[in-house]
DSSP file (Angstrom, degrees, kcal/mol; ACC not computed):
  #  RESIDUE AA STRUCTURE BP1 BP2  ACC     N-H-->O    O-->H-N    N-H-->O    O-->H-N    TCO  KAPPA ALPHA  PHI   PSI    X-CA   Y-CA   Z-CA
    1    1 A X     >        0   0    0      0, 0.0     4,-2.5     0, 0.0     5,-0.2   0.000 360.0 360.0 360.0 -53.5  -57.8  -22.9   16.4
    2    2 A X  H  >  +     0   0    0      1,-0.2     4,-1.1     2,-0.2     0, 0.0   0.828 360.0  51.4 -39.6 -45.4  -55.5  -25.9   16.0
    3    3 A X  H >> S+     0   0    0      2,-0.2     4,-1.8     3,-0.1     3,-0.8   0.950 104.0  57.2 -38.4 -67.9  -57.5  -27.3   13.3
    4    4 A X  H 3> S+     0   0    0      1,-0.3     4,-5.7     2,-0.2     5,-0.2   0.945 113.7  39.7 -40.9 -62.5  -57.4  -24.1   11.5
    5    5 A X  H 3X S+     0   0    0     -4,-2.5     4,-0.9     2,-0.2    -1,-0.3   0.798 110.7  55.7 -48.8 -39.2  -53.6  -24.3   11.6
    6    6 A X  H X< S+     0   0    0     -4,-1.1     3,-2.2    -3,-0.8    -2,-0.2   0.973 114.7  47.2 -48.3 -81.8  -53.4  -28.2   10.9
    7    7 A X  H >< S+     0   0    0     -4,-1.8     3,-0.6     1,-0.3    -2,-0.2   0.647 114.5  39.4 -39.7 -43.3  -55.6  -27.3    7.6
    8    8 A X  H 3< S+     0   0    0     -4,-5.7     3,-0.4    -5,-0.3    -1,-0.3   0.701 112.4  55.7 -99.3   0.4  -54.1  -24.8    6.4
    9    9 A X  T << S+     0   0    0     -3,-2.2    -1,-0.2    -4,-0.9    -2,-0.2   0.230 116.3  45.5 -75.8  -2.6  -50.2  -26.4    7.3
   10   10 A X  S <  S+     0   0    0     -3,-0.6     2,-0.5    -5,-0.1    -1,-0.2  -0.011  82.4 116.3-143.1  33.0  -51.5  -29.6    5.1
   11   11 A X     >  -     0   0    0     -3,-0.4     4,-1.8    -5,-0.1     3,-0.4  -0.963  69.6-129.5 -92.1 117.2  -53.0  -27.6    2.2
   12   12 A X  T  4 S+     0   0    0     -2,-0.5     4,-0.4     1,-0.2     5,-0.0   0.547 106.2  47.9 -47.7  -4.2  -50.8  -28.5   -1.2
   13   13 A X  T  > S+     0   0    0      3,-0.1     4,-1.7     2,-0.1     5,-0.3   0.899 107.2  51.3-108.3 -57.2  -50.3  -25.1   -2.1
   14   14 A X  H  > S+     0   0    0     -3,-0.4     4,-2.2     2,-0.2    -2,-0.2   0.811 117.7  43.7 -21.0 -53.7  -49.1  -23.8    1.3
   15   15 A X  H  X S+     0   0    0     -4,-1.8     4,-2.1     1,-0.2    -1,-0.2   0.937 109.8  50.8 -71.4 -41.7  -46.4  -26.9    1.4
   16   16 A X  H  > S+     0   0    0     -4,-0.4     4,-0.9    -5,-0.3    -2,-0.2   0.950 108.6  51.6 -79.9 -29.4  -45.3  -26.6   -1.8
   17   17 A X  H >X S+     0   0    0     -4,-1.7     4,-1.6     2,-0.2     3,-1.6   0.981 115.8  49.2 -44.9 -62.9  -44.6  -22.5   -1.2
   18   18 A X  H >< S+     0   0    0     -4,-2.2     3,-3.0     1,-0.3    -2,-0.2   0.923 112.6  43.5 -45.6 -71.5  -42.6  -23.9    2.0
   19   19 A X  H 3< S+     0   0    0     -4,-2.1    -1,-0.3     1,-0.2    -2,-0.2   0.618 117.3  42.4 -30.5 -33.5  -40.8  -26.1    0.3
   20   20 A X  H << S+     0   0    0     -3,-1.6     2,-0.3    -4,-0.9    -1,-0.2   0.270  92.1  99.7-115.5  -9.6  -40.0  -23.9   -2.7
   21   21 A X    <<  -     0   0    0     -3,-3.0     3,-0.2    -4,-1.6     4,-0.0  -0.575  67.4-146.2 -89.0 150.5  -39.3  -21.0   -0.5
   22   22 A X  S >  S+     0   0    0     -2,-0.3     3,-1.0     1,-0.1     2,-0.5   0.949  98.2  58.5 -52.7 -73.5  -34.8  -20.3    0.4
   23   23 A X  T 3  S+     0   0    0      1,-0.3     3,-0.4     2,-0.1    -1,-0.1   0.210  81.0  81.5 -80.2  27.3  -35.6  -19.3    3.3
   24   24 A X  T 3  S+     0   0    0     -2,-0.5    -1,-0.3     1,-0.2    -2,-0.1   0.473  89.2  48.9 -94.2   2.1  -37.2  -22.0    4.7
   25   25 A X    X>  +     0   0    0     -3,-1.0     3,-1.4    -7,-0.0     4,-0.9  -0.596  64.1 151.0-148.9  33.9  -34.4  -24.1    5.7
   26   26 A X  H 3>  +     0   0    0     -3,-0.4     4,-1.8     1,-0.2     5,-0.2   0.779  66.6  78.1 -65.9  -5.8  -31.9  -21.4    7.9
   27   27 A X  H 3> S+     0   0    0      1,-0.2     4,-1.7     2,-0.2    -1,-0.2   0.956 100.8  38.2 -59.0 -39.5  -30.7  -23.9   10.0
   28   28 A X  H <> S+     0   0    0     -3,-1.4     4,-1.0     2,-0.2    -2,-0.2   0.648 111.4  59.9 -91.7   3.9  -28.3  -24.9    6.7
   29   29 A X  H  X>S+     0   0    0     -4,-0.9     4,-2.4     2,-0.1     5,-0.5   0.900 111.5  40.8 -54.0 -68.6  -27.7  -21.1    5.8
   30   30 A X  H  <5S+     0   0    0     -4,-1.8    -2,-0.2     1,-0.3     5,-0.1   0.695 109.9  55.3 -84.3 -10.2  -26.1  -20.6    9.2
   31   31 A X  H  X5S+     0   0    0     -4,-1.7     4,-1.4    -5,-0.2    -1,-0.3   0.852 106.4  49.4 -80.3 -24.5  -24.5  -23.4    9.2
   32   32 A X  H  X5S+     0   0    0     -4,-1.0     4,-1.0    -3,-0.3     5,-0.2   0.952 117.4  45.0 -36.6 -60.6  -22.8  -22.5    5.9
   33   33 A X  H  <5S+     0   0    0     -4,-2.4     4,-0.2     1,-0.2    -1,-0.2   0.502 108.7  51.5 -72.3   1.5  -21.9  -19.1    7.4
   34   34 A X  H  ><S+     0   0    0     -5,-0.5     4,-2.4     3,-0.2    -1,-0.2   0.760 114.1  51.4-101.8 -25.6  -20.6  -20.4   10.8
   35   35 A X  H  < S+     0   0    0     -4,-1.4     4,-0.2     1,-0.2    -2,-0.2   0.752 112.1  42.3 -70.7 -22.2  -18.3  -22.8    8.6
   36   36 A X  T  X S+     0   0    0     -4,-1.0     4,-2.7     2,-0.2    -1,-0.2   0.777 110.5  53.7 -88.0 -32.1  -17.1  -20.3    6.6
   37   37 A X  T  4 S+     0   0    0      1,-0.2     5,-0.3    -4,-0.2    -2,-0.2   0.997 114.6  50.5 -70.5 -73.1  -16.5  -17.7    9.6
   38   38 A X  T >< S+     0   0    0     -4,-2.4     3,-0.5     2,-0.2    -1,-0.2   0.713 112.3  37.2 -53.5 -36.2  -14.6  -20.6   11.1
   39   39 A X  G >> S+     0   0    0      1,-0.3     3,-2.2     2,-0.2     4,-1.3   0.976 117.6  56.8 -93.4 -39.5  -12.2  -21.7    8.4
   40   40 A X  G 3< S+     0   0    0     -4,-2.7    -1,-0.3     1,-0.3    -2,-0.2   0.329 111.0  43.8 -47.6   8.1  -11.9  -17.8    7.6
   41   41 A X  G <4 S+     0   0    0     -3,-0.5     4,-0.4    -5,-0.1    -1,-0.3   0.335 110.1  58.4-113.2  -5.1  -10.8  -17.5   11.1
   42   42 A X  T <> S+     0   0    0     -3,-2.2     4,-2.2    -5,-0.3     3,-0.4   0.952 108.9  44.9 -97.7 -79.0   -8.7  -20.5   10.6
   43   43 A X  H  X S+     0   0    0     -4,-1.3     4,-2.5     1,-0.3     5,-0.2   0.727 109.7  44.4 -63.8 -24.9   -6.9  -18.9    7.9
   44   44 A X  H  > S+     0   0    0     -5,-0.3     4,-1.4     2,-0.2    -1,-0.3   0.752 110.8  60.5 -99.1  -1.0   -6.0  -15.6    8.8
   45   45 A X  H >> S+     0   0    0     -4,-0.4     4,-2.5    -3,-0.4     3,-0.8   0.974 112.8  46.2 -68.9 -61.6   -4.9  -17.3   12.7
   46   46 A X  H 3X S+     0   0    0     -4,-2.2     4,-1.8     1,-0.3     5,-0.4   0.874 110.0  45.5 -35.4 -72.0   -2.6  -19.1   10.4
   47   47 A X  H 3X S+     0   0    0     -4,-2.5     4,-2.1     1,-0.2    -1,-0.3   0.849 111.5  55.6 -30.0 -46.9   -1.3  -16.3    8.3
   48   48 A X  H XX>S+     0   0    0     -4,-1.4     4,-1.2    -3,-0.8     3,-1.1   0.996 106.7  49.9 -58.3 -61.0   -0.9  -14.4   11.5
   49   49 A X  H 3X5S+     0   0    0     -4,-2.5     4,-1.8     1,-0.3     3,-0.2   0.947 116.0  44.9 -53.8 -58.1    1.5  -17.3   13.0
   50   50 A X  H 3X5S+     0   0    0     -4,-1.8     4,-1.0     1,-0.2    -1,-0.3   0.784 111.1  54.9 -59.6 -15.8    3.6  -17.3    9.7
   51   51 A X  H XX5S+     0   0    0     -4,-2.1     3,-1.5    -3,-1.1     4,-1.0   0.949 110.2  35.4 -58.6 -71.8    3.7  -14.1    9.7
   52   52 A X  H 3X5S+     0   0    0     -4,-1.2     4,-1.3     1,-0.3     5,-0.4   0.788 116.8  64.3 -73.8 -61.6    5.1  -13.0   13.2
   53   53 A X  H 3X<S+     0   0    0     -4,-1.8     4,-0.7    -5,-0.7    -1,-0.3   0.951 106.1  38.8 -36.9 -48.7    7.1  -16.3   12.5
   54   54 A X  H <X S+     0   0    0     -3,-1.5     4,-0.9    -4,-1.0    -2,-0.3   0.772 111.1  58.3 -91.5 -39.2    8.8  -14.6    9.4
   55   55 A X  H  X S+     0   0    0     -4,-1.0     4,-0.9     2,-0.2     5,-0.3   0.972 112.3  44.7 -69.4 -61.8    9.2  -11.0   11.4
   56   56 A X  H  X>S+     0   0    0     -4,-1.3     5,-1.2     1,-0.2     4,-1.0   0.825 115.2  46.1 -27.5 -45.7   11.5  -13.2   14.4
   57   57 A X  H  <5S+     0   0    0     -4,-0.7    -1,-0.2    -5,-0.4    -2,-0.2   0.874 114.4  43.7 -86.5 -41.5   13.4  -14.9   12.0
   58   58 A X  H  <5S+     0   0    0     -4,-0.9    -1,-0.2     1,-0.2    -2,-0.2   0.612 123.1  41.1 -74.5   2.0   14.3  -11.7    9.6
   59   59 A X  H  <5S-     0   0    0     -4,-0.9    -1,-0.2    -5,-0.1    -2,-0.2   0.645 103.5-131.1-128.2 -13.8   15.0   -9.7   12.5
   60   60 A X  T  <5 +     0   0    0     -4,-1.0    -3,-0.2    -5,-0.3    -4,-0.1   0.760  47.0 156.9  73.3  32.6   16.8  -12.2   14.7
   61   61 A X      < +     0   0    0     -5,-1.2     2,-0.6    -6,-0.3    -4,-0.1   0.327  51.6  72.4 -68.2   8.9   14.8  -11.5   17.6
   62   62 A X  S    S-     0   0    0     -6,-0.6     2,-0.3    -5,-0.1    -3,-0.0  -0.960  80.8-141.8-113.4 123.1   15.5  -15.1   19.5
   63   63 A X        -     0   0    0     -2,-0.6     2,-0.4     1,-0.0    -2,-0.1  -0.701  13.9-126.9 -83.4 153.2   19.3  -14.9   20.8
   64   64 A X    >   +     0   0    0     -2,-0.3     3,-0.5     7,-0.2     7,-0.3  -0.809  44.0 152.4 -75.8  69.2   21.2  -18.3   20.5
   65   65 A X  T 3   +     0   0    0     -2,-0.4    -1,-0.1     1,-0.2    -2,-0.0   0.718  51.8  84.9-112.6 -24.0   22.8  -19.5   23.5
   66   66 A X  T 3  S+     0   0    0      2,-0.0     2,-0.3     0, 0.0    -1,-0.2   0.359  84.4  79.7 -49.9  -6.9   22.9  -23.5   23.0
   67   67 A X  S <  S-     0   0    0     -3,-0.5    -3,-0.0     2,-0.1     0, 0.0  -0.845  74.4-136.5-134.5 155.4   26.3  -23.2   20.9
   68   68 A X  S    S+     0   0    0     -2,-0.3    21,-0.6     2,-0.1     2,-0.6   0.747  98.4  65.4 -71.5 -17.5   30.2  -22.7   21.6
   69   69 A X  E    S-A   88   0A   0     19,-0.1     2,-0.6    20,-0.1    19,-0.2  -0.897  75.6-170.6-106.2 115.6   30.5  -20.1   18.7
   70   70 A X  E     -A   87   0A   0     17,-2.9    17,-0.6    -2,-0.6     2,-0.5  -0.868  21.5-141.9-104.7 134.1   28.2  -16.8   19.8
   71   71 A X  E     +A   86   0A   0     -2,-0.6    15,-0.2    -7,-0.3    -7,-0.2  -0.863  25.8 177.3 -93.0 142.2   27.6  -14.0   17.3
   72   72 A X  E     +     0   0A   0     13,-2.9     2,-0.3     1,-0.6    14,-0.1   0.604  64.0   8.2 -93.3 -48.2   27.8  -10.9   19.9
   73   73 A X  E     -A   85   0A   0     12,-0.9    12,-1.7    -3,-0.2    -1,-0.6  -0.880  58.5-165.5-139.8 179.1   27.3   -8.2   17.3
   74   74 A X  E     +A   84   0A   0     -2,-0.3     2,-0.5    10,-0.2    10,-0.2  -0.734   9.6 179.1-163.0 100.3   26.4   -7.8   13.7
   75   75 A X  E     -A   83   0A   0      8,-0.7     8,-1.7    -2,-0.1     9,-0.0  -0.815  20.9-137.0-136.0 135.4   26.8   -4.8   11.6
   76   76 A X  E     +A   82   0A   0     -2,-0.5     6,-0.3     6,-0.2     3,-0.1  -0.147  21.7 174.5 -75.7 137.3   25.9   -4.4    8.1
   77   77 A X        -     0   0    0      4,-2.7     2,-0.3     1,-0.4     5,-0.2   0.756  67.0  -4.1 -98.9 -46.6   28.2   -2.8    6.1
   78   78 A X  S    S-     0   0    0      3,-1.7    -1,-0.4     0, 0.0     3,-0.1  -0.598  99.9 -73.6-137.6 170.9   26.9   -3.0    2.2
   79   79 A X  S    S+     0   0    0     -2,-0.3     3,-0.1     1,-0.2    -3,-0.0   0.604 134.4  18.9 -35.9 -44.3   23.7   -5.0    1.1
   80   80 A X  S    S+     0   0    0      1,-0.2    19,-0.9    18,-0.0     2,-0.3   0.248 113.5  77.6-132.9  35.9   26.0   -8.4    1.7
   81   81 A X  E     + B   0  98A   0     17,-0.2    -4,-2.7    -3,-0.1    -3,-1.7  -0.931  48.6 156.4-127.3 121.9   28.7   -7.4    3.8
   82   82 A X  E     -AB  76  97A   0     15,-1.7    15,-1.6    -2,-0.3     2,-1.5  -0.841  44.4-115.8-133.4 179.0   28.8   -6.8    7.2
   83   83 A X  E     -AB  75  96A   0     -8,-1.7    -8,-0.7    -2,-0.3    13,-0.2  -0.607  33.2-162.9-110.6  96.6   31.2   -6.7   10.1
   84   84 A X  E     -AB  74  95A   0     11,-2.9    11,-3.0    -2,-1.5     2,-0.2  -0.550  10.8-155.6 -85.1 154.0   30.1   -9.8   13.0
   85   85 A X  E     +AB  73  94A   0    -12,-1.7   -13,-2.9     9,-0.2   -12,-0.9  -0.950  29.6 172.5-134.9  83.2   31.7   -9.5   16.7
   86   86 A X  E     -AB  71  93A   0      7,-0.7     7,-2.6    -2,-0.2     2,-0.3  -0.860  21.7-150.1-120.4 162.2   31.6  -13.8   17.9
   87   87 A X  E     -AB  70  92A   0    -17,-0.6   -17,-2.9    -2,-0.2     2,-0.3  -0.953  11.1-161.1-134.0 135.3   33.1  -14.9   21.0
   88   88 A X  E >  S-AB  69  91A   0      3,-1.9     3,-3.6    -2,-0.3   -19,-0.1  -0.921  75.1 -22.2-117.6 149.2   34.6  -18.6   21.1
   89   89 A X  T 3  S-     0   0    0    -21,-0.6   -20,-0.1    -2,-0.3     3,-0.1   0.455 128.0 -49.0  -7.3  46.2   35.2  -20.3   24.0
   90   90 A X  T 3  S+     0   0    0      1,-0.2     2,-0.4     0, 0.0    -1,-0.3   0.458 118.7 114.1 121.9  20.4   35.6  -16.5   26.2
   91   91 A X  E <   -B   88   0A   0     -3,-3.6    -3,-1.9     2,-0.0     2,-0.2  -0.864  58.8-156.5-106.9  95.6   38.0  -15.6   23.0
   92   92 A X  E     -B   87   0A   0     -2,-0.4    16,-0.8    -5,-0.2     2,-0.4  -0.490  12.9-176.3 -88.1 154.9   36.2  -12.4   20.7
   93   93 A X  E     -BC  86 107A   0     -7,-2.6    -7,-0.7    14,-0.2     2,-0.3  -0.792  25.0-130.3-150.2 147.1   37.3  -12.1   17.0
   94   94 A X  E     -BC  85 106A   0     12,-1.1    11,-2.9    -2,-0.4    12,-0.7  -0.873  25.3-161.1  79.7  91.9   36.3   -9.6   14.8
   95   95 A X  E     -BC  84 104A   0    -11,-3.0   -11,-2.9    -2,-0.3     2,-0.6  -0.912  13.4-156.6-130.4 113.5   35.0  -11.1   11.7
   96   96 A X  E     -BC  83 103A   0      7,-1.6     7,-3.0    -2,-0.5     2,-0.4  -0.894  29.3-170.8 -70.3 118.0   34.5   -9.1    7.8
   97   97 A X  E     +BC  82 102A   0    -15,-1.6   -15,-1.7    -2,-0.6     2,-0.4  -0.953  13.0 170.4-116.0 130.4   31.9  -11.2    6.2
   98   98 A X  E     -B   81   0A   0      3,-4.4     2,-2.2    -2,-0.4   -17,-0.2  -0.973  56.4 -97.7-133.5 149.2   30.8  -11.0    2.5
   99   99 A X  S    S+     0   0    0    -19,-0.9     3,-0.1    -2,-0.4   -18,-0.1  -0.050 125.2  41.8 -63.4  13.7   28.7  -13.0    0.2
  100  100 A X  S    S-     0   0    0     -2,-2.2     2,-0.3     1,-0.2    -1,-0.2   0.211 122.0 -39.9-146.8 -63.2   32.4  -14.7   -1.2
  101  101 A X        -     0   0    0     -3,-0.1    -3,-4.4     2,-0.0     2,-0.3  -0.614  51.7 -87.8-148.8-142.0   34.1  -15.1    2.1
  102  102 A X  E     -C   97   0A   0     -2,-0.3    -5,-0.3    -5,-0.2     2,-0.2  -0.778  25.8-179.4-141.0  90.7   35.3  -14.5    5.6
  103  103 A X  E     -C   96   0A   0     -7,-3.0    -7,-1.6    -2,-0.3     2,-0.6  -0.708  26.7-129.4-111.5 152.8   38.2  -12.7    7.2
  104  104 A X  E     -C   95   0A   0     -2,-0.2    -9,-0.2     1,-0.2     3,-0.1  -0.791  16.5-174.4-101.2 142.5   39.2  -12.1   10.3
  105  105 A X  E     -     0   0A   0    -11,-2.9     2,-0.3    -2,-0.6    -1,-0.2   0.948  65.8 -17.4 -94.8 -43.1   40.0   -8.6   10.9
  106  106 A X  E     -C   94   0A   0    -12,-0.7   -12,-1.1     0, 0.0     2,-0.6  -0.991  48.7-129.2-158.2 155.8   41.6   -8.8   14.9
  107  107 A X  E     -C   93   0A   0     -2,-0.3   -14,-0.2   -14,-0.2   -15,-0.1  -0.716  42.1-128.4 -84.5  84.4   41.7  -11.1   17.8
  108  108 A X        -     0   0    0    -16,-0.8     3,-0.1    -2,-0.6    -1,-0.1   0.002  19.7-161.9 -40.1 154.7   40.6   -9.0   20.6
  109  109 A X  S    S+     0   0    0      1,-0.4     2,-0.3   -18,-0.1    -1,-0.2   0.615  82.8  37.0-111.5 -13.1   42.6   -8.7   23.9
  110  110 A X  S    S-     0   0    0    -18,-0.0    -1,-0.4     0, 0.0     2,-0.0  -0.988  96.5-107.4-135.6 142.2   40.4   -7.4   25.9
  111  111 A X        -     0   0    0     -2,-0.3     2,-0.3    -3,-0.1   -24,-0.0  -0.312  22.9-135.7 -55.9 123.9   36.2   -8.5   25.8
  112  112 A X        -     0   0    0     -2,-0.0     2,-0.4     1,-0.0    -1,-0.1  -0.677  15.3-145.3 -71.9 129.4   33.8   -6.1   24.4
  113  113 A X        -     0   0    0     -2,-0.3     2,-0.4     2,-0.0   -41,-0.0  -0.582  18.8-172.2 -91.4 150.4   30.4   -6.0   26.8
  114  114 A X        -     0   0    0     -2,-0.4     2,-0.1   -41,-0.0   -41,-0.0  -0.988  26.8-107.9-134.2 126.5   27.3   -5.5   24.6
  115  115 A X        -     0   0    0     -2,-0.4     2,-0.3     1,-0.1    -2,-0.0  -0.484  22.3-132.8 -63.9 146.2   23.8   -4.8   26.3
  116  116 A X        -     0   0    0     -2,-0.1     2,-0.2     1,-0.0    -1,-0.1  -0.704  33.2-148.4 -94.3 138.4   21.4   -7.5   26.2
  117  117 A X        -     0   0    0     -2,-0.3     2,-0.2     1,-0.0    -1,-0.0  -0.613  10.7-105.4-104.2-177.8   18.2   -5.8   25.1
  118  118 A X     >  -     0   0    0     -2,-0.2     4,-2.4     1,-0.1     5,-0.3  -0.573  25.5-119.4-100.4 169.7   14.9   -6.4   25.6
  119  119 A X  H  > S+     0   0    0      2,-0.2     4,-0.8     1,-0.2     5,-0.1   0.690 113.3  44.4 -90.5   2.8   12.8   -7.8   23.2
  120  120 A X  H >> S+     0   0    0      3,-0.1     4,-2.8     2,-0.1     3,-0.9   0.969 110.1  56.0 -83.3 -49.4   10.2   -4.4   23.1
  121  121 A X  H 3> S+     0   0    0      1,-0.3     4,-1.6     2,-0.2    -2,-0.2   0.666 112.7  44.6 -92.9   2.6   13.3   -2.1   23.1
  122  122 A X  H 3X S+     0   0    0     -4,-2.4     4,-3.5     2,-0.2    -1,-0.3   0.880 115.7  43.8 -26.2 -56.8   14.4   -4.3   19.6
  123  123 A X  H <X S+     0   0    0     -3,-0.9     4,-2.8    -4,-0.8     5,-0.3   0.946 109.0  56.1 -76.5 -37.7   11.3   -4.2   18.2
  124  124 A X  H >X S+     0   0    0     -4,-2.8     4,-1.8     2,-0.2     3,-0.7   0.987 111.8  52.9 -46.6 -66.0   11.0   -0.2   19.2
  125  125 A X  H 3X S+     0   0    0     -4,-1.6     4,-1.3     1,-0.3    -2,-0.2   0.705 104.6  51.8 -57.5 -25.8   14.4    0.0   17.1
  126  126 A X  H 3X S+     0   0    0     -4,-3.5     4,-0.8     2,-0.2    -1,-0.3   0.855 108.1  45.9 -59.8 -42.7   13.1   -1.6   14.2
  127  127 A X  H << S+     0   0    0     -4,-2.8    -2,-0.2    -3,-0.7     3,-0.2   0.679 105.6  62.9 -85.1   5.2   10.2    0.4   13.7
  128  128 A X  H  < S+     0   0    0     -4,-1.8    -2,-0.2    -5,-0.3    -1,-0.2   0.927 105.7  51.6 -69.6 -63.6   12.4    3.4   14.3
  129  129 A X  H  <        0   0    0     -4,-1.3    -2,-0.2     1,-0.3    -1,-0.2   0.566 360.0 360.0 -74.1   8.0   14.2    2.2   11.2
  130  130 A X     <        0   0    0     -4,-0.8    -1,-0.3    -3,-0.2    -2,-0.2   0.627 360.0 360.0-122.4 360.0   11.9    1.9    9.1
């Protein structure tokens, strides 16, 4: 039975069919497709990280705490003007800011408390507004 097989594995017409054939070789098909599935996994982990990167930044979801000047609040008034609440060294001011300048509107006398939120019920208030 071995023979049989031998013969007819070593017959010129049989090899050159193998040979000639696509699908004779799948080891380098599926390594094409596992290389592509990888860098196509590659890319859209990346995308994802800039992404989520871009959502943070545009929504100001990391508070600042490292610096003497703290923004407390921020609320937008126009498209580039809004009205910022920073506290300097345990002092709050009251700042109009516009795309030209910066005024202070008053020196508080007594500190406004703001709740710190969490960072779901942010992200809850963002998709509420849009």
């Amino acid at each position: 039975m071995l023979s049989v097989m031998s013969e007819a594995l070593s017959a010129p017409e049989v090899s050159s069919t193998l040979t000639n054939n696509p699908l004779a070789h799948p080891s380098e098909v599926s390594n094409a497709a596992t290389l592509a599935n990888m860098v196509g996994g590659l890319i859209a982990v990346l995308a994802l990280i800039f992404l989520l990167a871009y959502i943070v930044k545009r929504l100001k979801l990391v508070p600042s705490n490292g610096g003497v000047i703290k923004t407390i609040a921020v609320t937008p008034i126009g498209q580039r003007e809004k009205v910022v609440l920073v506290e300097v060294n345990g002092q709050q001011y009251l700042l109009g800011v516009t795309s030209q300048q910066i005024n202070i509107i008053d020196k508080l006398a007594t500190s406004v408390d703001v709740p710190i939120s969490s960072f779901a019920s942010r992200l809850k208030q963002a998709k509420e507004q849009q």
